[in-house]
N, C-alpha and C positions, 0 to 999 in steps of 0.2 A: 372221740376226743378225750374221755375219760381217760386213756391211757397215757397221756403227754402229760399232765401233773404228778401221776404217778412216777412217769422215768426221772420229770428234773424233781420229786423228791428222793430219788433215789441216788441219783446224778451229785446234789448236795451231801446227802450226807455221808457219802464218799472221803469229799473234800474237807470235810468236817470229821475225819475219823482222824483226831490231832495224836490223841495216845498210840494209834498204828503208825504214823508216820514220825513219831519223836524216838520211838522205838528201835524205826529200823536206821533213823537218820545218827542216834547215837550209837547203834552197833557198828554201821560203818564208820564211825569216827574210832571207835574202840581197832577196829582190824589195821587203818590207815596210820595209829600209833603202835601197834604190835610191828607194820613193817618196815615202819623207819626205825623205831629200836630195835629191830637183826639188820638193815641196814648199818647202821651208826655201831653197833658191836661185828660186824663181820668189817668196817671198815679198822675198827680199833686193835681186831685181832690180826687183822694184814700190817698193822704197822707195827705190831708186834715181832714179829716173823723177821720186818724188815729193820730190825733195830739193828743188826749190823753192819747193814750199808755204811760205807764210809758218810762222811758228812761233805756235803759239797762243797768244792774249792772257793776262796775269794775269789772277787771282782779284782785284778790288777790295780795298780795306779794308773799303768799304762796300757791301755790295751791294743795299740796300734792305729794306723790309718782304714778307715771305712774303704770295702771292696764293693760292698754292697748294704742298702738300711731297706726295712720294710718293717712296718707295723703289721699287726691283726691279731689276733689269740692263740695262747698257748690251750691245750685238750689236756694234754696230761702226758705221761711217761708208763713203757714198761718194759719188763724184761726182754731186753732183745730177743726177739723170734716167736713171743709168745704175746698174741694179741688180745687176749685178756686179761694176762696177769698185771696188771695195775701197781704201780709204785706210786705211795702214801707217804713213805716215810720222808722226812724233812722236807716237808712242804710240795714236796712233786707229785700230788695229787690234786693239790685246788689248782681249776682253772682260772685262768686271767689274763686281762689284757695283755699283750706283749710287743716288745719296741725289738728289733733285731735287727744287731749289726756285725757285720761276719770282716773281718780286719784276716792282716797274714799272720799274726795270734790268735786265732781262735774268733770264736761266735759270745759274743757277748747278747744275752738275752735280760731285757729290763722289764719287771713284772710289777704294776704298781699294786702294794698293799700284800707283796709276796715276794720272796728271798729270790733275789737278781741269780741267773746262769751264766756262770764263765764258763765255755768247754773250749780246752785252750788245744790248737791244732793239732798237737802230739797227741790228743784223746779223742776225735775226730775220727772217725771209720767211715764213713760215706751218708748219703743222703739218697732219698727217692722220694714219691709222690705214692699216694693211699689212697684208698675209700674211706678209713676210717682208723681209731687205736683206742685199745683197754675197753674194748666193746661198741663204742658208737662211732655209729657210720655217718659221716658228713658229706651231705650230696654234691660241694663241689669239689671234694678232697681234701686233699693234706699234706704239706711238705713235713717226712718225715725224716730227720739226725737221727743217725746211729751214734752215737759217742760211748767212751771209756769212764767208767765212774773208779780213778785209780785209790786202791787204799791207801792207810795212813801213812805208808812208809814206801810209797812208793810198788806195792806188788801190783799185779794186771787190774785186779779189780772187777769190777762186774760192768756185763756190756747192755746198756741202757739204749731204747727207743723214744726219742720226744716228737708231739705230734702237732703243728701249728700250722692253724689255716691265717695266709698273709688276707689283706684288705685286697690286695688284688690276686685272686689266685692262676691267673695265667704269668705270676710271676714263679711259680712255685720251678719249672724247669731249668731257670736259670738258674734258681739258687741252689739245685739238685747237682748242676753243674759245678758249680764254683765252690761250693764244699767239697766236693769230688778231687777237687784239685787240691786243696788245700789240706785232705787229708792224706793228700799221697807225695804231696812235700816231706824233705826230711825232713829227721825231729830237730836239727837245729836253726831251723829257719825260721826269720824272725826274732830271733834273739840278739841281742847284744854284746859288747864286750863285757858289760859289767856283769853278765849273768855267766861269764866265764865260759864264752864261747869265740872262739876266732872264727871272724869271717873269713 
């Protein structure tokens, strides 16, 4: 029986070995700050890279009549074709809630706490459904827009991926569809006379 006071002395002062475990509790804290600072500068130097991106279009006044609305979140944006290249610059990196309304102008996307997305139908390339974008995989998918990011003066621009999971995601086929349409409308559809187009 002698032996049972021996293991729970031994047992204790395990527990009580406070300088071994303040030790290793602050080394891991040291490693967990080393990887969010090459985080946080590998994210600073991607927006670096990406400082020429044009800057993203206005919200219209008008943006037209609703085709379709869905909420749910926005994932994030990257380079078309390339599922982990990440776009950071002007804000298309944080994710956040999102309100989505796809008119015969274009998809207006409303970001609360983050710079609203016009992508106005002439920028529009089509839509499909994912696993996931810019690396993370969402187990019920993703309705993903292709869109045109045109530069300042109007030249082609860079061709952008955005990835948002709606609140209903057996909605995502339809919306795959009706952007599908919408970006194979001519470009002057939807337009006006005041924008200097005859119907």
């Amino acid at each position: 029986m002698s032996a049972v006071p021996a293991l729970l002395a031994m047992e204790k002062a395990k527990v009580h070995d406070w300088p071994n475990y303040i030790g290793w509790s602050v080394g891991l804290l040291i490693v967990v700050a080393v990887v969010y600072w090459l985080m946080r500068q590998g994210w600073n130097w991607r927006r670096t890279l990406q400082s020429d991106l044009a800057q993203l279009p206005a919200v219209p006044s008008e943006t037209g009549t609703p085709i379709l609305e869905s909420s749910g979140r926005y994932h994030g944006s990257t380079i078309a074709g390339s599922w982990l290249e990440r776009v950071v610059a002007h804000g298309l990196g944080a994710r956040s809630l999102a309100e989505l309304t796809l008119t015969e102008r274009g998809l207006l996307v409303r970001r609360p706490g983050e710079q609203d997305l016009w992508l106005a139908a002439e920028e529009l390339i089509g839509a499909r459904t994912d696993s996931g974008i810019a690396g993370k995989v969402v187990p019920a998918g993703l309705l993903v827009v292709s869109w045109r990011l045109a530069g300042p003066h109007g030249e082609p621009g860079t061709e952008l991926d955005s990835g948002f999971r709606l609140d209903r995601p057996d909605d995502h086929a339809a919306w795959v569809t009706a952007i599908a349409e919408q970006a194979t409308r001519p470009a002057t559809a939807g337009k006006t006379k005041t924008e200097g187009v005859t119907p």
